[in-house]
C-alpha positions as CSV (number, residue, x, y, z in Angstrom):
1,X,20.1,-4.9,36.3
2,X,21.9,-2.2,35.1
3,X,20.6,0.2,32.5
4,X,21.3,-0.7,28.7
5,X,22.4,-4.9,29.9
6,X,20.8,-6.7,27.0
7,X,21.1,-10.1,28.4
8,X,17.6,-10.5,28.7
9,X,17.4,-10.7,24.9
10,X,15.3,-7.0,24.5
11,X,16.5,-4.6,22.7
12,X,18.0,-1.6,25.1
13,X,16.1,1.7,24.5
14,X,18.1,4.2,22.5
15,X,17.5,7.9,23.2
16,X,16.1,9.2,19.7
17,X,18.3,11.5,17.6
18,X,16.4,15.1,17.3
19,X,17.9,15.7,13.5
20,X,16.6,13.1,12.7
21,X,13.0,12.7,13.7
22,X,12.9,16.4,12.5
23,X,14.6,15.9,8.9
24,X,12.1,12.5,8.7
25,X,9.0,15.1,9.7
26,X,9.7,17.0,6.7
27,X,10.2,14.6,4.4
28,X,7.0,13.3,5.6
29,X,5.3,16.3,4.5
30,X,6.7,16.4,1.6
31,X,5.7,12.8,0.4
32,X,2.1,13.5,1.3
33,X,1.3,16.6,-0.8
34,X,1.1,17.0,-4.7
35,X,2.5,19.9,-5.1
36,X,6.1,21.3,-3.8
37,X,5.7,23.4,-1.1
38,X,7.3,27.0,-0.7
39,X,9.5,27.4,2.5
40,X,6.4,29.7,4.5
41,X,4.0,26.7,3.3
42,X,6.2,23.8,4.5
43,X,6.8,25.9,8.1
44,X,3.0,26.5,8.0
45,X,2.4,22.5,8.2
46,X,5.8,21.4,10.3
47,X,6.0,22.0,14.3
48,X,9.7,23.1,14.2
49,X,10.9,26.9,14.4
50,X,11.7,28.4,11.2
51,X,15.6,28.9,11.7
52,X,15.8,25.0,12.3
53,X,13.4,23.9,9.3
54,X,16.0,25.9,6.7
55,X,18.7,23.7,8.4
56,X,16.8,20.8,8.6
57,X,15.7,21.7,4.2
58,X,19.2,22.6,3.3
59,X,20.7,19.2,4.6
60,X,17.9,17.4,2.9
61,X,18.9,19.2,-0.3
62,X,22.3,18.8,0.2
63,X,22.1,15.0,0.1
64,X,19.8,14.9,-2.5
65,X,16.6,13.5,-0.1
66,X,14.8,16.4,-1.1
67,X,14.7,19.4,-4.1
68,X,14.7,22.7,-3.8
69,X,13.3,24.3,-7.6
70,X,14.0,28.0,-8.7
71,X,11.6,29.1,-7.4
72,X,12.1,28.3,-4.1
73,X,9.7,25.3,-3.7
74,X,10.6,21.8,-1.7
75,X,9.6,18.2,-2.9
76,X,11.0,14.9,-2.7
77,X,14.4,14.5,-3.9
78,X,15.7,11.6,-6.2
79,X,17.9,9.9,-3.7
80,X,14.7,9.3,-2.0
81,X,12.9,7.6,-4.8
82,X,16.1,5.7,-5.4
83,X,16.5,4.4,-1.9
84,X,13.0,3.4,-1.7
85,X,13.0,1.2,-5.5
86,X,16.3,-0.6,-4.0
87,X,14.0,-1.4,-0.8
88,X,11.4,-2.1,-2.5
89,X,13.5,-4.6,-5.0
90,X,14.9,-6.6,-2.3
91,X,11.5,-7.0,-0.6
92,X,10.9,-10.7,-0.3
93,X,7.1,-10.3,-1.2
94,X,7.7,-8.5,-4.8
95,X,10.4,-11.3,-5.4
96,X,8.1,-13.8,-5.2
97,X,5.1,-11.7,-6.5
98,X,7.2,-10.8,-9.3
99,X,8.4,-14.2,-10.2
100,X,5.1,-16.1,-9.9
101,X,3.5,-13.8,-12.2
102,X,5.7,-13.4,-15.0
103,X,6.3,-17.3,-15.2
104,X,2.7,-17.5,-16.4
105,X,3.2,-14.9,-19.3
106,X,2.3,-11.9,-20.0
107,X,-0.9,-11.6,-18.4
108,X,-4.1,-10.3,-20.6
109,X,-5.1,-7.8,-17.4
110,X,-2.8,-5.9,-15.3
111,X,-2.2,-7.0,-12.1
112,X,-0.5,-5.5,-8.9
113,X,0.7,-6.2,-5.8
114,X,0.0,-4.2,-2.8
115,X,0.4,-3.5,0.8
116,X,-1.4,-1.9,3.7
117,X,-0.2,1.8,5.0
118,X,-2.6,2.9,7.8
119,X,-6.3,3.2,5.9
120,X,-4.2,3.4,2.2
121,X,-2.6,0.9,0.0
122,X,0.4,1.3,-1.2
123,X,1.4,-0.2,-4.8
124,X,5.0,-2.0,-4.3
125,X,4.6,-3.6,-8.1
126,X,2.7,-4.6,-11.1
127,X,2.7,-6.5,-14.5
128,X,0.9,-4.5,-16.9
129,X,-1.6,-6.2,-19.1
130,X,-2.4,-6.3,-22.4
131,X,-6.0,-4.2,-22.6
132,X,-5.2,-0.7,-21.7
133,X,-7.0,0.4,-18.4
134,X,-8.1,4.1,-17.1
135,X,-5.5,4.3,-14.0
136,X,-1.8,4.3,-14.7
137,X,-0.4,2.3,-11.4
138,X,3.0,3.8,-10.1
139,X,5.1,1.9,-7.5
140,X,4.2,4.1,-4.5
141,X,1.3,5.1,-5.7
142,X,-1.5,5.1,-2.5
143,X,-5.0,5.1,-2.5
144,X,-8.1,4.5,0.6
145,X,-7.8,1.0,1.2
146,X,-11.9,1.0,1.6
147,X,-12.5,1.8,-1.9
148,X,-9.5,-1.1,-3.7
149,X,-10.2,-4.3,-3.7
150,X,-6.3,-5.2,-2.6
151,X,-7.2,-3.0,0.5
152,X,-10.8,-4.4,0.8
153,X,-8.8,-7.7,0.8
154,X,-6.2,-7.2,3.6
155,X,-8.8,-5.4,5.5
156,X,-11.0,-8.3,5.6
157,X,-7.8,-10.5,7.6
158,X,-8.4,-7.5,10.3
159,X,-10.3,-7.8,13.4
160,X,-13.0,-5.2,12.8
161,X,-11.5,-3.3,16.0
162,X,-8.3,-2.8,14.0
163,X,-11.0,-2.1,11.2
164,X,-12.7,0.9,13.0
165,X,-9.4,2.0,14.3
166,X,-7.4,2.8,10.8
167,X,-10.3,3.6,8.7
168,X,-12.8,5.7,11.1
169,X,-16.3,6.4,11.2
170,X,-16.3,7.3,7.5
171,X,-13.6,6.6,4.7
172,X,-13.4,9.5,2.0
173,X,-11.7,8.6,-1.6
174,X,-10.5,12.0,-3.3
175,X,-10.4,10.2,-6.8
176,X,-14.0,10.1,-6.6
177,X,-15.2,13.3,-6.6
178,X,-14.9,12.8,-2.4
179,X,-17.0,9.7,-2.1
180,X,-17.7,8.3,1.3
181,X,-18.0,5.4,2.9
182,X,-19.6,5.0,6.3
183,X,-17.9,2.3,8.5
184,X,-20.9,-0.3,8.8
185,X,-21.0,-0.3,5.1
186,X,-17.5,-1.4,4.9
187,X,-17.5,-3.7,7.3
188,X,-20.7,-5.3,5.1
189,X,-18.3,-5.8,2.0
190,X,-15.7,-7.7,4.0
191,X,-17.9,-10.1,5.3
192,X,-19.2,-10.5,1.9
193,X,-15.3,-11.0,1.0
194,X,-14.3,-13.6,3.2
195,X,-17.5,-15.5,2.6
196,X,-16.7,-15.0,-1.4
197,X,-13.2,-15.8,-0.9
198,X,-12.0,-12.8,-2.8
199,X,-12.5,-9.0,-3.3
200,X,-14.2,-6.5,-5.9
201,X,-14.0,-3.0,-6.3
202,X,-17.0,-1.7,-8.7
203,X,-15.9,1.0,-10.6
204,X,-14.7,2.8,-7.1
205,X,-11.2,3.8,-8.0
206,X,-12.1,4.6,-11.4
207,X,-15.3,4.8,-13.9
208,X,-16.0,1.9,-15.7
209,X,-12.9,-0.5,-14.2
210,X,-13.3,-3.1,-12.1
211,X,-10.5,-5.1,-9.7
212,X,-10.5,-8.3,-7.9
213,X,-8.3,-9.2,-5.3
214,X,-7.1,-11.3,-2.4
215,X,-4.7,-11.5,0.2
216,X,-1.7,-12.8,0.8
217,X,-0.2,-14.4,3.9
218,X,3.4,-15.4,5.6
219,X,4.8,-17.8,8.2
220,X,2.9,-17.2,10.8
221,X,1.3,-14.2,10.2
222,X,-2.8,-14.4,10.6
223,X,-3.1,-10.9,9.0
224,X,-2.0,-10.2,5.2
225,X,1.3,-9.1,4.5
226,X,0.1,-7.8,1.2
227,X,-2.5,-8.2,-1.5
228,X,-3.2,-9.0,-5.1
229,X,-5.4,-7.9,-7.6
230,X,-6.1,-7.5,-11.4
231,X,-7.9,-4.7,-13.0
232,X,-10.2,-4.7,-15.8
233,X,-12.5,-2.5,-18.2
234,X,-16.3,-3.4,-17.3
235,X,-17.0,-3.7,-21.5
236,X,-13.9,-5.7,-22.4
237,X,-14.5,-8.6,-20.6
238,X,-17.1,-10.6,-18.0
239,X,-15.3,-9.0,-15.4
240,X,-17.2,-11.2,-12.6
241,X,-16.4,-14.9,-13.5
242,X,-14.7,-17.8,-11.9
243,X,-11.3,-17.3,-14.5
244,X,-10.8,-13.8,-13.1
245,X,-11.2,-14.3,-9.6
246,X,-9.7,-17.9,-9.5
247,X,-6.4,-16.1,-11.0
248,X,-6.3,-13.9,-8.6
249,X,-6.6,-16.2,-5.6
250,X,-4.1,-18.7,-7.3
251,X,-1.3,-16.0,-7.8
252,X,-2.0,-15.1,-3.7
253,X,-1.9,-18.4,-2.9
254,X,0.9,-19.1,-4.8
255,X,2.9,-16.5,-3.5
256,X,1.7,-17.1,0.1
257,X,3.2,-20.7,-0.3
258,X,6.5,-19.2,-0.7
259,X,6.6,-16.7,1.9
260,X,5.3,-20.2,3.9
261,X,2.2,-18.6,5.1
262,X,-1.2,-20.2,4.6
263,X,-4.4,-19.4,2.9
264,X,-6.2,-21.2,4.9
265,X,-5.7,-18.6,7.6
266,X,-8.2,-16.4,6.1
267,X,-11.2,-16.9,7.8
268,X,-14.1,-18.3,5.1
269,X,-11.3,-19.0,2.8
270,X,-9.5,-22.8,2.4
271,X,-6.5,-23.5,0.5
272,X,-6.1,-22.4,-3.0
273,X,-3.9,-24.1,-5.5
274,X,-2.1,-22.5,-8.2
């Protein structure tokens, strides 16, 4: 057959654009530190000679994917953040996450919607609630998936090879003062999810909040797409009751009826109705 027919139905291989894979290596970088990076910091972390970084952090600047302060220091650039709230807007699963949710009110805890980036989570959108909590969600925000109970949640739909292989021997969670979490013990709490039917993070992304959460499926898909959960102050409320976790598994399984996935799929779990 000769090279680049598509008859077959496959997808010809395209030789990859060096620019690009180096412009998307910075920007990389840059999303995953806190702090804007000087030029001899950024070249310190990025595999590319020095003379092609400034090209490479010039262009960026120039269209606005990345900022360059007074003072000489990179970060993420507006355009960036832009693009990603418009992808993030048309995404299917914070349509119907987003429409499920707010047709039941204005709920008394926040909830959020999340989805799986290698061993973090990744906060695509919530609904605040009306008690006040001690974590301030962002859309984009990430945190270790082993330590949230929407990550605990879509790690539990995970075959515990795929387990071992994102998360590791250990997990580490930097928002708490560099806890750890050894691998057995989190495969423990996701058997203890699936046979619960839903997820719980005690006071492991923040002191004295609690979250419950559960996943959420789509056509076809035996692995979650995403994952709910609501948080809540320990004191405020009887945190571990039927009405909290039954919310949370009616909003997943609501929304996993409209992305025509099935709860059922999760193994210890049978259908949930709103």
């Amino acid at each position: 057959m000769p090279q680049g027919d598509s008859s077959s139905g496959d997808v010809p291989a395209r030789r990859a654009v060096p620019a690009i894979e180096k412009a998307a290596i910075v920007l990389d970088v840059l999303a995953t530190t806190e702090e804007p990076l000087s030029f001899s910091q950024l070249a310190g972390r990025v595999p590319m000679a020095r003379s092609s970084l400034h090209d490479v952090c010039s262009t960026l600047v120039r269209t606005g994917l990345a900022e360059k302060s007074p003072e000489g220091r990179y970060t993420v650039g507006l355009k960036l953040v832009e693009l990603s709230r418009h992808r993030l807007a048309s995404m299917e699963l914070v349509q119907a996450f987003q429409r499920i949710t707010r047709a039941q009110g204005e709920p008394v805890e926040t909830i959020v919607l999340a989805v799986l980036s290698g061993s973090d989570v990744v906060y695509v959108s919530f609904i605040n609630g009306r008690r006040p909590l001690a974590v301030r969600y962002e859309i984009g925000m990430r945190l270790p998936a082993a330590f949230t109970a929407s990550g605990k949640s879509m790690l539990a739909t995970l075959p515990t090879a795929a387990v071992r292989e994102l998360v590791g021997r250990r997990a580490l969670n930097p928002n708490a003062s560099g806890a750890r979490k050894g691998i057995r013990e989190l495969l423990t709490e996701l058997d203890d999810t699936r046979r619960r039917g839903f997820s719980i993070d005690d006071e492991e992304t923040a002191r004295g909040m609690a979250c419950i959460g559960a996943p959420i499926f789509a056509a076809g898909r035996h692995q979650a797409v995403g994952a709910v959960a609501i948080s809540l102050v320990k004191s405020a409320s009887n945190w571990y009751d039927e009405a909290n976790s039954g919310y949370v598994r009616s909003v997943a399984a609501a929304v996993t009826r409209e992305l025509g996935g099935e709860s059922a799929q999760w193994r210890g779990l049978g259908p949930v109705s709103l």
